[in-house]
Structure formats: structure tokens, C-alpha cells
DORO-480588 format. One record per residue: residue in three letters; x, y, z of N, C-alpha, C in turn. Coordinates in Angstrom, 3 decimals, decimal comma. Example, Ala and Ser with C-alpha at 12.3 -4.5 7.8 and 13.67 -1.06 7.14 Angstrom:
% DORO-480588
ALA; 13,190; -5,690; 7,800; 12,300; -4,500; 7,800; 13,200; -3,300; 7,800 .
SER; 12,850; -2,250; 7,080; 13,670; -1,060; 7,140; 12,900; 0,030; 7,870 .
END
This chain:
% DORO-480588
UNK; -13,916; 35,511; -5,950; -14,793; 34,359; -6,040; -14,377; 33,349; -4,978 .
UNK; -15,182; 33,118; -4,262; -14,749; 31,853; -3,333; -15,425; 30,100; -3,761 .
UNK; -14,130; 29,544; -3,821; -14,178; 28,079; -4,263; -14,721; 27,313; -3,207 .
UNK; -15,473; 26,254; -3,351; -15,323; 24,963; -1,977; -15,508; 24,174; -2,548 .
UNK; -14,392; 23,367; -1,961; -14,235; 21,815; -2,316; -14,452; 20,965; -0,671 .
UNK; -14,393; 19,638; -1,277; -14,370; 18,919; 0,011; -16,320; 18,752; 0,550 .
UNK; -16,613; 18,461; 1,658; -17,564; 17,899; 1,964; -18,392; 19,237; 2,736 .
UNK; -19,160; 20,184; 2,170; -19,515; 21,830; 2,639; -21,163; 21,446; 3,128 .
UNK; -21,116; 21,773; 4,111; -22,406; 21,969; 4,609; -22,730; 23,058; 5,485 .
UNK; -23,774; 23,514; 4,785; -24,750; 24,686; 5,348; -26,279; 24,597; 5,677 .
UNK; -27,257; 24,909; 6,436; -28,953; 25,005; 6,432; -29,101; 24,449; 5,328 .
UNK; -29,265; 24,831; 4,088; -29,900; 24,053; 3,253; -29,225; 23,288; 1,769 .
UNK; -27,552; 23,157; 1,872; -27,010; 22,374; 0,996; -25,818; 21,436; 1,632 .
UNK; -25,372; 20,000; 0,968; -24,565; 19,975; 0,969; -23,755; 19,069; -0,367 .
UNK; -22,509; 18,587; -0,057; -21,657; 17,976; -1,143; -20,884; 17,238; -0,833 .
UNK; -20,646; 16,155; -1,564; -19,562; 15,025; -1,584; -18,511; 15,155; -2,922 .
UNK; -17,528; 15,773; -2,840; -16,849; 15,628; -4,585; -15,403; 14,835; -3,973 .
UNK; -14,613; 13,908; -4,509; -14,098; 13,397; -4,089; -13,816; 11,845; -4,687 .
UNK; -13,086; 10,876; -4,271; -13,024; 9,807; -4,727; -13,922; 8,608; -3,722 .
UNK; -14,681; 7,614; -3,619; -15,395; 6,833; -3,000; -16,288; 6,234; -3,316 .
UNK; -17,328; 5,604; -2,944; -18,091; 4,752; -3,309; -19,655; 4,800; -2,317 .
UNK; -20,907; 4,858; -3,346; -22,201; 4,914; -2,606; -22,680; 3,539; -2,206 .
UNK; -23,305; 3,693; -0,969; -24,093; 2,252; -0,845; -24,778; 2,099; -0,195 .
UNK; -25,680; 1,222; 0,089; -27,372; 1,506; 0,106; -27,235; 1,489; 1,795 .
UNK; -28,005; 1,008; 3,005; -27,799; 1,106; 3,775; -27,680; -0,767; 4,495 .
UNK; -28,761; -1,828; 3,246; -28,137; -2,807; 3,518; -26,560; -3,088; 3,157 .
UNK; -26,316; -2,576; 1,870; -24,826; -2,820; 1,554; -24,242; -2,338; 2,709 .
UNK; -24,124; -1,319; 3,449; -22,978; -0,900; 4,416; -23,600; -1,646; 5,226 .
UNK; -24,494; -2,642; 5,642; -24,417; -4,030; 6,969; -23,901; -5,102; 6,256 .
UNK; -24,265; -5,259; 4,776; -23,179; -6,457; 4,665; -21,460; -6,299; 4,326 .
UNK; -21,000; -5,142; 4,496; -19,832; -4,754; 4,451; -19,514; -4,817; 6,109 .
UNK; -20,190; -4,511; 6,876; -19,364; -4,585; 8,192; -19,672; -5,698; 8,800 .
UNK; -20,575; -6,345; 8,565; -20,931; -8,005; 9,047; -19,518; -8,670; 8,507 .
UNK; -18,987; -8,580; 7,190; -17,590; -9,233; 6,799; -16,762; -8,769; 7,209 .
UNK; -16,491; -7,751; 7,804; -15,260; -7,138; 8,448; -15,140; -7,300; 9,996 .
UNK; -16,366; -6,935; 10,845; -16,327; -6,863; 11,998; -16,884; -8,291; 12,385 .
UNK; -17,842; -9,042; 11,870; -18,806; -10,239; 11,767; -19,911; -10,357; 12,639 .
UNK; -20,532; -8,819; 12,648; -22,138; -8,813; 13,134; -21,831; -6,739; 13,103 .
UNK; -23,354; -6,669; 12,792; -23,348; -5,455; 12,880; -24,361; -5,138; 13,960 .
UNK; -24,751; -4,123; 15,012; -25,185; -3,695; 15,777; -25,911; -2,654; 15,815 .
UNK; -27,288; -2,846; 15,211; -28,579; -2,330; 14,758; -29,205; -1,570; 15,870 .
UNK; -29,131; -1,548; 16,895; -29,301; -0,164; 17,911; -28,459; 0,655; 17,968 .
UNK; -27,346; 0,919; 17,110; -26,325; 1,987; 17,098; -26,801; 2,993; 15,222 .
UNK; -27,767; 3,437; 15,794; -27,864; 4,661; 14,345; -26,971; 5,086; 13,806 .
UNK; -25,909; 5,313; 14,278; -24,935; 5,978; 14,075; -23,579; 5,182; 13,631 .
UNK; -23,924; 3,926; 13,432; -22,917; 3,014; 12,969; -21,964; 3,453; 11,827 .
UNK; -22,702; 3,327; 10,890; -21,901; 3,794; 9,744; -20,898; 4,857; 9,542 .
UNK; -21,633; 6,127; 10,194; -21,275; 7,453; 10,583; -20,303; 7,300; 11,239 .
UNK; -19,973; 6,506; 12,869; -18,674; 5,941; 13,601; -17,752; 5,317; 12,778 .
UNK; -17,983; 4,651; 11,805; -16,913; 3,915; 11,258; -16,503; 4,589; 10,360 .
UNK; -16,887; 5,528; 9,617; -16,129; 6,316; 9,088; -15,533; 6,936; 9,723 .
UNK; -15,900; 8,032; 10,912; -14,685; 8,857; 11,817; -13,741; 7,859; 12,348 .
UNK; -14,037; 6,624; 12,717; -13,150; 5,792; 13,402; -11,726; 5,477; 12,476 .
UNK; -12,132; 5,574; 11,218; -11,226; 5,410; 10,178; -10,653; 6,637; 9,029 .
UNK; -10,849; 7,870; 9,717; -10,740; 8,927; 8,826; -11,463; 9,250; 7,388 .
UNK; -12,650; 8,505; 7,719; -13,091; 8,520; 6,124; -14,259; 9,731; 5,902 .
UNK; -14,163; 10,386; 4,947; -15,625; 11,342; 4,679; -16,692; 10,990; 4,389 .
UNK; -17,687; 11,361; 4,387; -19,149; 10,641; 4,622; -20,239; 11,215; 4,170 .
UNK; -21,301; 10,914; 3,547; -22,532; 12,181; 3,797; -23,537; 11,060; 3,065 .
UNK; -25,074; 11,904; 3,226; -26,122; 10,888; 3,410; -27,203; 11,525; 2,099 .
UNK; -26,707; 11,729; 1,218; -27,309; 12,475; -0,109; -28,949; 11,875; -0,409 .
UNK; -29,089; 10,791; -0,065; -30,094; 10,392; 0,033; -30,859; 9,395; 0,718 .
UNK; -32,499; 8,901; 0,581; -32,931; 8,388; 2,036; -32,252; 7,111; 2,303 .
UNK; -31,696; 5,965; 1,464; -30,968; 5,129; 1,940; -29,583; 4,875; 1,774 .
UNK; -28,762; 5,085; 2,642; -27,258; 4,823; 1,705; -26,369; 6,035; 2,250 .
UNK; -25,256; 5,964; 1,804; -24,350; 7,069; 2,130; -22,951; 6,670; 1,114 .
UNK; -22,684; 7,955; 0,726; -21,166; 7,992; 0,113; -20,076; 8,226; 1,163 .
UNK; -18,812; 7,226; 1,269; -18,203; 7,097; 1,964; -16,965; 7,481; 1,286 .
UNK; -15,811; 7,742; 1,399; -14,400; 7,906; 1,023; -13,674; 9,602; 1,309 .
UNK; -12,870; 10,217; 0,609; -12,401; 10,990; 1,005; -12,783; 12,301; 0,183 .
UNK; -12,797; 12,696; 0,631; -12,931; 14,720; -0,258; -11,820; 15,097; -0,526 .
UNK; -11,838; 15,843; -1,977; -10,557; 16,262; -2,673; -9,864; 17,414; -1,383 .
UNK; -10,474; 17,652; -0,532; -9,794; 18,551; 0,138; -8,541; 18,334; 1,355 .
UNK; -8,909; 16,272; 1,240; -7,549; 15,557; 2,093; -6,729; 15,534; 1,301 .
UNK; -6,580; 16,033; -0,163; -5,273; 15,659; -0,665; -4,056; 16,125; -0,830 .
UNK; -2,952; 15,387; -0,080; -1,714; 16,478; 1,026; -1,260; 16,971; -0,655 .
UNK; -0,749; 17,856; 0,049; 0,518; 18,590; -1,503; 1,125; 18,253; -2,306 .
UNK; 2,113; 16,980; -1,863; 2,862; 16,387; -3,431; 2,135; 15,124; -3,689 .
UNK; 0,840; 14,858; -3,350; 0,241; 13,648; -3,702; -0,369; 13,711; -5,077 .
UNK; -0,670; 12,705; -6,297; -0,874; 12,745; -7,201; -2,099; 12,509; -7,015 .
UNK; -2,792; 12,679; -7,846; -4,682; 11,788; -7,812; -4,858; 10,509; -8,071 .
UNK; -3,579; 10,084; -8,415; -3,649; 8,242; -8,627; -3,605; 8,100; -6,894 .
UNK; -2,166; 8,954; -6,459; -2,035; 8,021; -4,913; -3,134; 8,414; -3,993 .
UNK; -3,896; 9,597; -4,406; -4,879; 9,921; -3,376; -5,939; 8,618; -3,521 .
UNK; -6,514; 8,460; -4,749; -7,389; 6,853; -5,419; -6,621; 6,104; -4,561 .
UNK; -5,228; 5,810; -4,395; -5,251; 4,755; -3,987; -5,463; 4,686; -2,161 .
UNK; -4,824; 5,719; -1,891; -4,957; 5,877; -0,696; -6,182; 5,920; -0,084 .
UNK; -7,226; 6,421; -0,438; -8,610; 6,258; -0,157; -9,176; 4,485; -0,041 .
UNK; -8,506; 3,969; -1,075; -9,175; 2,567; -1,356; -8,887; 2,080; -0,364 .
UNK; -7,193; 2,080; 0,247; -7,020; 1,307; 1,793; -7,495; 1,752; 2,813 .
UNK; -8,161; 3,223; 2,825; -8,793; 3,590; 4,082; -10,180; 3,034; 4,181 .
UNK; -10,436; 2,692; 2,547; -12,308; 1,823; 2,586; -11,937; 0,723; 2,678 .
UNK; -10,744; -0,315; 2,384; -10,915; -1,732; 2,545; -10,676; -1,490; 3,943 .
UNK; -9,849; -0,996; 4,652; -9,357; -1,200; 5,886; -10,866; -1,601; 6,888 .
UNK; -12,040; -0,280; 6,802; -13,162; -0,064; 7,510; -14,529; -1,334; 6,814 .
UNK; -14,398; -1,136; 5,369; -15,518; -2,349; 4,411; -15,231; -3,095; 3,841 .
UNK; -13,724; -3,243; 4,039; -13,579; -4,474; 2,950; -12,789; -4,396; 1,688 .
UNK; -12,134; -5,511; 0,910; -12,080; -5,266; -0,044; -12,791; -5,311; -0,991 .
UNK; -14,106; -5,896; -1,257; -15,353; -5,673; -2,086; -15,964; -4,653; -2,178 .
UNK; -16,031; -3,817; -1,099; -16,546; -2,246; -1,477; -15,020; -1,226; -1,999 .
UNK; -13,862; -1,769; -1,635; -12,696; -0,786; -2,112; -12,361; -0,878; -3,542 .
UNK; -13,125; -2,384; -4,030; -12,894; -2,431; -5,519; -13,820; -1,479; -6,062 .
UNK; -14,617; -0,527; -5,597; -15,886; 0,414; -6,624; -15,437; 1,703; -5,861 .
UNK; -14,310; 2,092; -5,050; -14,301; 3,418; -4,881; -14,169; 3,682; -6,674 .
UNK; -14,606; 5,156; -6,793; -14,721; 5,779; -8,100; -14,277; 7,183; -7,669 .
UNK; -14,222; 8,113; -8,805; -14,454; 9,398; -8,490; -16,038; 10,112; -8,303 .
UNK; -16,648; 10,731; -7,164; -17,667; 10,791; -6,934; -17,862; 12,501; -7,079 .
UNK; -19,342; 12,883; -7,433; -19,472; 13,922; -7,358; -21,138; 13,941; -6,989 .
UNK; -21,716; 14,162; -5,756; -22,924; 14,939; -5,663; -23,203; 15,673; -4,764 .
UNK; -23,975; 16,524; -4,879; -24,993; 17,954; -4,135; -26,365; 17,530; -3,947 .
UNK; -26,884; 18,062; -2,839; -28,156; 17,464; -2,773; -28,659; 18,744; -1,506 .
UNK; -30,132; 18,829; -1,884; -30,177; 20,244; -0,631; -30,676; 19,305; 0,672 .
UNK; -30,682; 19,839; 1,633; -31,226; 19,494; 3,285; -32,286; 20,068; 3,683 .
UNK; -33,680; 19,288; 3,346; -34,780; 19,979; 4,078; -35,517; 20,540; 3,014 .
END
């Protein structure tokens, strides 16, 4: 039987399971307007950059918004699931803030593509 965890994408599925937090697509401009203090609306790809810029996992489950934080599949070997929670939270305040790091959660969705 083959398992997948972590953030799997293929033609027509993918998944976020992991610890992080969803948010609409105004929430992720007023999260980087407080961090950076303007966001830059000819860059599509904003959100998407600031997560790679900050090691964070990402995906776009639906038409507005995106789940941001990490996939159970960053979590090194002797790390517990508290320190992975926590460790995730400083990689989201670091990039959104601490107002979006207070709602990382444990996340789980699938959604098909197309």
C-alpha cells in the first residue's frame, strides 16, 4: 500500500494535511500590508513567493484564499507534534504576522484540479 502525506499533487488532485491556517485572499493583503507595509498587486504570485521565501507550504483549495503552513512531511525525526505546531507558528508569524500565527491549527483538505 503506498501512503502520502505532505502536500501531493497530480492532473487531477491535490492536498494540504498538516498544521496552518486558511485565508481568504484579502486576509493574506492585510497580513502582508502589516508586515511588509504595502502589498504589491501586480505580483500574482505574491502570496505563493512569500511562502517559498519563508519555507512555508502552500496550496489554493479554493477560488479565494490559500492554506499556508507546513505539511506533516517537514517533520524532522525527534521532533514532537507540539514542537512541529510550534515551529510552524514562527515560520507564519515570521512571513504574516502574529495575528495569523495565533489560528495556525491542524489542517486537513483535498480538493480535485479541474
Amino acid at each position: 500500500m503506498k501512503i502520502r502525506s505532505g502536500f501531493v499533487s497530480n492532473s487531477s488532485s491535490s492536498s494540504f494535511v498538516g498544521y496552518g491556517v486558511h485565508l481568504s485572499d484579502s486576509e493574506l493583503d492585510d497580513a502582508i500590508k502589516k508586515v511588509a507595509g504595502k502589498v504589491d498587486e501586480e505580483d500574482w504570485d505574491r502570496h505563493w513567493n512569500i511562502c517559498e521565501d519563508n519555507d512555508l507550504d502552500c496550496g489554493s483549495p479554493y477560488d479565494d484564499g490559500m492554506i499556508i503552513g507546513l505539511t506533516f512531511d517537514h517533520m524532522k525525526g525527534t521532533e514532537t507534534k507540539n514542537e512541529f505546531r510550534k515551529r510552524t507558528k514562527e515560520l507564519v508569524k515570521k512571513a504574516f504576522g502574529a495575528d495569523v500565527a495565533s489560528q495556525v491549527c491542524e489542517q486537513e483538505h483535498a480538493w480535485r484540479d479541474g
